[in-house]
N, C-alpha and C positions, 0 to 999 in steps of 0.2 A: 784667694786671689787678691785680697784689696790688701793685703799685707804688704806682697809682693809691689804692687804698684804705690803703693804710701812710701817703700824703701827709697822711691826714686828721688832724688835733692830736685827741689821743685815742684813737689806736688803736695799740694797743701789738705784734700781731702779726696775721699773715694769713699762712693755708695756701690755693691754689688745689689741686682736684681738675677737671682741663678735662674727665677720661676718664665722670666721677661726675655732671660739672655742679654743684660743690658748693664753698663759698668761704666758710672760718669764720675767722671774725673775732672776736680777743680785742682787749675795750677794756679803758683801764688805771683803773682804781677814779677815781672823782671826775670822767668824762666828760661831756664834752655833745653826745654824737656823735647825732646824729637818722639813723635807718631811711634817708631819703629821701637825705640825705649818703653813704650805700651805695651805693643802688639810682642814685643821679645817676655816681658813679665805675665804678660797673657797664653804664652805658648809655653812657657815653662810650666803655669798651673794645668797644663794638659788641655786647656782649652782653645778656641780657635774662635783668633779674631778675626770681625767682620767690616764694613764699614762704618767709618766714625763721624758722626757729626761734631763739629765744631765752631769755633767763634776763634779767629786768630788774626792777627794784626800783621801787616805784610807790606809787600808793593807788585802791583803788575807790571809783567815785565815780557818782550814779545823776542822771541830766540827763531830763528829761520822762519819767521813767521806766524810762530803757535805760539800762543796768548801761557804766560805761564804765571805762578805767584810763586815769589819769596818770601819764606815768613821772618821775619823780625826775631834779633836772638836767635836763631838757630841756622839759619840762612838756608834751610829746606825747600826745595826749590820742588811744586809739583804742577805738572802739566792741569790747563785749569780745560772743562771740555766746551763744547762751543756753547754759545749764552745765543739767547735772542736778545740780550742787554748788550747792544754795538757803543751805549754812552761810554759804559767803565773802561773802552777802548781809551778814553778819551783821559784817561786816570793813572796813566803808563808812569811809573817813577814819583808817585803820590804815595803818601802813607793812607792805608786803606783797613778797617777792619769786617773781613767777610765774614757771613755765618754759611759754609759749607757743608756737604758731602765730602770725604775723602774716603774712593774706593778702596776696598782690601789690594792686597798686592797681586799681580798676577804675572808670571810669565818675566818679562823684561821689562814689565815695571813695576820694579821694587818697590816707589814710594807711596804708589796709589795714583788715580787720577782726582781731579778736586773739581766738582759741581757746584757753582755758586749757587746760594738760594737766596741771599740777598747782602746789601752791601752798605758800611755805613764811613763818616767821614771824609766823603768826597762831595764834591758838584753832581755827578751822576746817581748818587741818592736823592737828591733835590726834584730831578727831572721825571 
């Protein structure tokens, strides 16, 4: 598997854990490596991807009213789920770099949902 996902332009290193189930992937500064370009090199080795943790660089951004992020370079846009954190409200059209959850895909959404776990580069990491 970590062949497969090293093939990808962009991705600068990959550890498998097959014992863990666990497959981290360092990309090299300035990528345009899209989630779904993982999870396609993960499904071709017969395996099945789950949810990924990450560290991605973005801006929040608020569509009919539900709080979304765009990531930087790729413009992957994924619904973020509700926060007890109302500050990073206040972070809308900032460059922000989140450490997420992004769920597996399910149903009619393809790209996943995305659970902040914490947030750096704004005023609302301060507070």
């Amino acid at each position: 598997m970590s062949v497969s996902i090293q093939k990808i332009p962009g991705v600068e290193s990959v550890s498998v854990s097959l014992n863990r189930g666990l497959v981290r992937v360092k990309l090299k500064p300035g990528n345009t490596v899209k989630i779904e370009q993982i999870r396609k090199a993960i499904l071709d080795d017969a395996f099945t991807p789950k949810d990924a943790q990450v560290v991605v660089i973005g801006q929040l951004a608020s569509q009919g009213g539900k709080l979304q992020f765009k990531v930087a370079g790729t413009n992957e846009i994924f619904p973020v789920l509700s926060t007890p954190h109302k500050l990073w409200r206040n972070e809308m059209g900032h460059r922000l770099t989140l450490n997420g959850l992004i769920s597996a895909p399910t149903g009619s959404n393809k790209s996943g949902t995305l659970q902040v776990i914490g947030v750096s580069g704004s005023s609302a990491a301060k507070n």
